[in-house]
C-alpha positions as CSV (number, residue, x, y, z in Angstrom):
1,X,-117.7,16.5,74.7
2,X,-117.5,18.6,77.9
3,X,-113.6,18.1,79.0
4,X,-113.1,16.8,82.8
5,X,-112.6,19.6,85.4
6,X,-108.6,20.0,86.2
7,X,-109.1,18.8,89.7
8,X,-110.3,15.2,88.4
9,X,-107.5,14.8,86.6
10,X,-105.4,15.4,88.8
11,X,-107.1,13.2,91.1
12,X,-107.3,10.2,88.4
13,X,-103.2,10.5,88.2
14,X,-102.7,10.2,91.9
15,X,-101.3,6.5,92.5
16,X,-104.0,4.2,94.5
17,X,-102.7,3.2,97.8
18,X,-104.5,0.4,99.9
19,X,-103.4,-0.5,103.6
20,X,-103.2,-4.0,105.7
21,X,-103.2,-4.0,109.0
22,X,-104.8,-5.5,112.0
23,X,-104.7,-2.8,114.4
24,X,-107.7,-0.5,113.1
25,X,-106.0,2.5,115.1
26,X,-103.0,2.1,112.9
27,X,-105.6,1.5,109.6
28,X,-107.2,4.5,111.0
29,X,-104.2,6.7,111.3
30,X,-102.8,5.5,107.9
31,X,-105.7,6.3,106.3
32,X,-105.7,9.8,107.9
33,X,-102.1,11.0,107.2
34,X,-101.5,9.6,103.8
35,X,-105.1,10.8,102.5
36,X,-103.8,14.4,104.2
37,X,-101.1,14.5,102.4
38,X,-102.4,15.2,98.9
39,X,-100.2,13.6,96.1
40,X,-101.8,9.7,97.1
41,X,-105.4,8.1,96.7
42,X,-106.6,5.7,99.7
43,X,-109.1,3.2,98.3
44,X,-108.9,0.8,100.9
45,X,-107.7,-0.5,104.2
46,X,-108.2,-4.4,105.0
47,X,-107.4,-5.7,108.4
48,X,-106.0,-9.5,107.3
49,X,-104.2,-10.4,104.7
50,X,-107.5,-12.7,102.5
51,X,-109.4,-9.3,102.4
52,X,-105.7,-7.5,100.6
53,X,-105.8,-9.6,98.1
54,X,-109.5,-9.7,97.6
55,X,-109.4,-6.0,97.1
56,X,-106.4,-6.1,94.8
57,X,-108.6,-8.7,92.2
58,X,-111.2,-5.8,92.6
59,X,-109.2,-2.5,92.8
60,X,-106.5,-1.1,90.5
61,X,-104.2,-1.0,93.2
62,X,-100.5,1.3,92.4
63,X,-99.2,1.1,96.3
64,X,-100.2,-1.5,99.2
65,X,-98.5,-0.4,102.7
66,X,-98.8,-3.9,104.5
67,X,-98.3,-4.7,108.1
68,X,-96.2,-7.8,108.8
69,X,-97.8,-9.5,111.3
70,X,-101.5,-9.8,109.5
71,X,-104.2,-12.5,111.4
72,X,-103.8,-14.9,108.8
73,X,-101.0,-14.6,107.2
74,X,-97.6,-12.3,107.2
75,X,-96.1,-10.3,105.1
76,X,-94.1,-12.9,103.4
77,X,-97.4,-14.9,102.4
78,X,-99.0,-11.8,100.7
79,X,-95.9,-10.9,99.1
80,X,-95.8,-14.6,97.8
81,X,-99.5,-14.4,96.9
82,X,-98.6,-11.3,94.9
83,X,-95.8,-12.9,92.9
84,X,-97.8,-15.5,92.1
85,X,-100.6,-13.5,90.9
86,X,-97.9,-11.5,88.5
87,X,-99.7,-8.5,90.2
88,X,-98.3,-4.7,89.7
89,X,-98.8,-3.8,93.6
90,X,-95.7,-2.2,94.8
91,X,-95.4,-3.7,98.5
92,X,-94.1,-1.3,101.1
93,X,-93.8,-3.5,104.5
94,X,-94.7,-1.5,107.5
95,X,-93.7,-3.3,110.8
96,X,-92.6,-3.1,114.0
97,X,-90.8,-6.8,114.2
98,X,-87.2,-6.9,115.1
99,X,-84.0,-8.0,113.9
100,X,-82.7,-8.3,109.8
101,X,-85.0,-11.6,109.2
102,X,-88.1,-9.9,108.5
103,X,-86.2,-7.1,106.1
104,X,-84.2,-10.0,104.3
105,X,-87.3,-11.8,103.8
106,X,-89.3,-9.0,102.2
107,X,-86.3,-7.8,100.0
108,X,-86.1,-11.8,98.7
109,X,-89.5,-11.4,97.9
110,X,-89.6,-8.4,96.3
111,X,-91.0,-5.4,98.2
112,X,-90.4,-2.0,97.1
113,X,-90.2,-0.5,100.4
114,X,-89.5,-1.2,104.2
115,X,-90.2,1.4,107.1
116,X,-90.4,0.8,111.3
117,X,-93.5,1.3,112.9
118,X,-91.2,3.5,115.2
119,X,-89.7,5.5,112.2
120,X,-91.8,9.3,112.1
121,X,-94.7,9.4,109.6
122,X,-93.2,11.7,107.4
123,X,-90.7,8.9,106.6
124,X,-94.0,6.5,105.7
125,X,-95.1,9.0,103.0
126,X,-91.7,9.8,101.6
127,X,-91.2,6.2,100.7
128,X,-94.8,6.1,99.2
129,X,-93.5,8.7,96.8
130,X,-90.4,7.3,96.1
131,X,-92.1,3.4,95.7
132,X,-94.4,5.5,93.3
133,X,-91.5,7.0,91.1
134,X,-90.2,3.4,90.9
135,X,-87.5,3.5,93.4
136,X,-86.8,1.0,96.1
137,X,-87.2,2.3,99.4
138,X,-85.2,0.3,101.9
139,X,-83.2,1.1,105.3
140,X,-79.1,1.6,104.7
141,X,-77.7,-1.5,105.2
142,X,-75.4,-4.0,103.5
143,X,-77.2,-5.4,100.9
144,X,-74.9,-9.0,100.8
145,X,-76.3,-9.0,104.2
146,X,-79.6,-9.5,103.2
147,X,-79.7,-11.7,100.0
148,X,-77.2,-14.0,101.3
149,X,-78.3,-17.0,103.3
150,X,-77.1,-17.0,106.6
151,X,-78.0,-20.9,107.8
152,X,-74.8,-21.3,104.9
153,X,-72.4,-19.6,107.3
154,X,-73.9,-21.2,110.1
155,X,-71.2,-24.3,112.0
156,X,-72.2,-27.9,112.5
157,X,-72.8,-27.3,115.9
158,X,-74.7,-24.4,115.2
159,X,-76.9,-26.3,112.5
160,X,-77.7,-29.2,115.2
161,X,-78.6,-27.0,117.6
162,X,-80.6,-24.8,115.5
163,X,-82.5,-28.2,114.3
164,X,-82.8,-28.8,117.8
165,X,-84.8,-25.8,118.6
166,X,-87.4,-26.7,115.3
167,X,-87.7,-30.0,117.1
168,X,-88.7,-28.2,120.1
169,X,-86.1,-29.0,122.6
170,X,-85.6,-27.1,125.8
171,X,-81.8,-25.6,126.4
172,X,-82.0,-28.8,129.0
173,X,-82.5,-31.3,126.3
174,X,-79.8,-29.6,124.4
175,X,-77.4,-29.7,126.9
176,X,-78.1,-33.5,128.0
177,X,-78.6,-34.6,124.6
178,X,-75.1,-33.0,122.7
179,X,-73.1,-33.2,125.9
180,X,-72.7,-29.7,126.9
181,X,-73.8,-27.4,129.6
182,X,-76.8,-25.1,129.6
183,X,-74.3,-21.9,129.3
184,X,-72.8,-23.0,126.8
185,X,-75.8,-23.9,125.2
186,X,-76.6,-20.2,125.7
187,X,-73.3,-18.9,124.3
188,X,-74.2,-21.2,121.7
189,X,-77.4,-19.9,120.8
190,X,-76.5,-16.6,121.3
191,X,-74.1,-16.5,118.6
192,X,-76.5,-18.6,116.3
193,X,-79.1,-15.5,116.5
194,X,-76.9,-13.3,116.0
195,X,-75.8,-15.0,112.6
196,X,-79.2,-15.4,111.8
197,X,-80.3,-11.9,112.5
198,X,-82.8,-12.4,115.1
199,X,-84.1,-12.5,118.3
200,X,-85.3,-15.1,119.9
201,X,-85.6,-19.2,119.2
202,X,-89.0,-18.7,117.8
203,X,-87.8,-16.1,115.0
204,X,-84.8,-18.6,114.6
205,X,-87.6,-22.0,113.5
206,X,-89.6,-19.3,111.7
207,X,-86.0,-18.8,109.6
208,X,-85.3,-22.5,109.3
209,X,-88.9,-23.4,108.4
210,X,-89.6,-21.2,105.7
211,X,-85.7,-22.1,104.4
212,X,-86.6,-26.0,104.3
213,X,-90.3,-25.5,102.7
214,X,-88.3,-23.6,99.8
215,X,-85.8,-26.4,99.4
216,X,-88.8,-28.9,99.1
C-alpha cells in the first residue's frame, strides 16, 4: 500500500476550525487569516447559529470561533445546544458586546476561549492554538468575579428595581411607584449595573431573565 504523501498528513492532524458569524466580512476575514496562518483547517463558516450546529452533526469539528450576537440565537444558546449534544467542539466566543455579563456567561457555560472583536488578530489565532492544546483561553480577570452570581449581592432595593425594569417600567414609573425621585432612580440603577457587570437596562433583563429561566 502506497504510504500518504507527508504533506497530507500533516494536513489530516491540523485541528478543524469552523466559524459563526453574521457579518460575512468578518466570516470572510476569519476565514482568510486563520486559513493563512498554517497550523489550523477551516471547513466551514455559517452565518446563524441553526446552520453551526447543523455542520457540527456533519463535520468533525476540533475548534468553533462563534460570534455572540448570531440572528437566531447567541452565543449562550449554542453553547447550551453544545452541552446538550455532549459535543467535543471547543467554543472560543468572539464578540464585540460589552461589560463582564457576556464573559461570565460563556465561562458558566463552558467555552474554552474568549477574545474582543477589538483585540489584534494575532491574539484570535494564539488562543486557537492554545484552545487546541487544551488550555483555556480567557482575559485576566478575577475568576470569583465571574462564576459567582451577582443578583445574590444585589439589595432589596436593588432587586425591586431591577424586577422593575423586566416588567418594563420607565425611570418615571419607578420613581412614582417606590416613592423616589428620577435621580435617585438613576443613582440607583447605576450602581445596580455596575454590580451586575453591564451596561444598560436591557443587558440588566437579559441577566435576570436567563437567571430566572435556570431557577425554573
Amino acid at each position: 500500500m502506497t504510504e500518504p504523501p507527508p504533506e497530507y498528513e500533516a494536513a489530516a492532524k491540523r485541528p478543524k476550525i469552523a466559524i459563526a458569524d453574521k457579518n460575512p466580512v468578518v466570516r470572510s476575514g476569519l476565514q482568510d487569516f486563520i486559513g493563512r496562518d498554517g497550523r489550523f483547517q477551516v471547513v466551514g463558516a455559517t452565518p446563524t447559529g441553526g446552520e453551526f450546529l447543523e455542520l457540527t452533526e456533519k463535520v468533525a469539528i476540533d475548534i468553533a470561533v462563534v460570534g455572540w450576537a448570531l440572528p437566531d440565537m447567541n452565543g449562550a444558546d449554542v453553547l447550551s445546544a453544545l452541552k446538550r449534544r455532549h459535543s467535543g467542539v471547543r467554543v472560543i466566543i468572539y464578540t464585540g458586546e460589552p461589560g463582564l455579563d457576556v464573559l461570565r456567561q460563556s465561562v458558566r457555560l463552558g467555552a474554552w476561549g474568549f477574545i474582543s472583536k477589538s483585540d489584534e488578530p494575532a491574539v484570535l489565532v494564539d488562543t486557537i492554538a492554545a484552545v487546541a492544546r487544551a488550555r483555556m483561553s480567557l482575559p485576566y480577570i478575577d475568576m470569583q468575579v465571574l462564576t459567582s452570581d451577582p443578583l445574590k449581592e444585589l439589595t432589596g432595593r436593588e432587586r425591586e428595581l431591577l424586577t422593575a425594569l423586566a416588567n418594563g417600567w420607565t425611570n418615571l414609573q419607578i420613581a412614582s411607584r417606590i416613592g423616589i425621585s428620577q435621580n435617585t432612580v438613576k443613582y440607583h440603577l447605576k450602581n445596580l449595573y455596575d454590580k451586575l457587570g453591564v451596561n444598560n437596562r436591557a443587558m440588566a433583563v437579559a441577566l435576570y431573565m436567563s437567571a430566572t429561566k435556570d431557577q425554573r
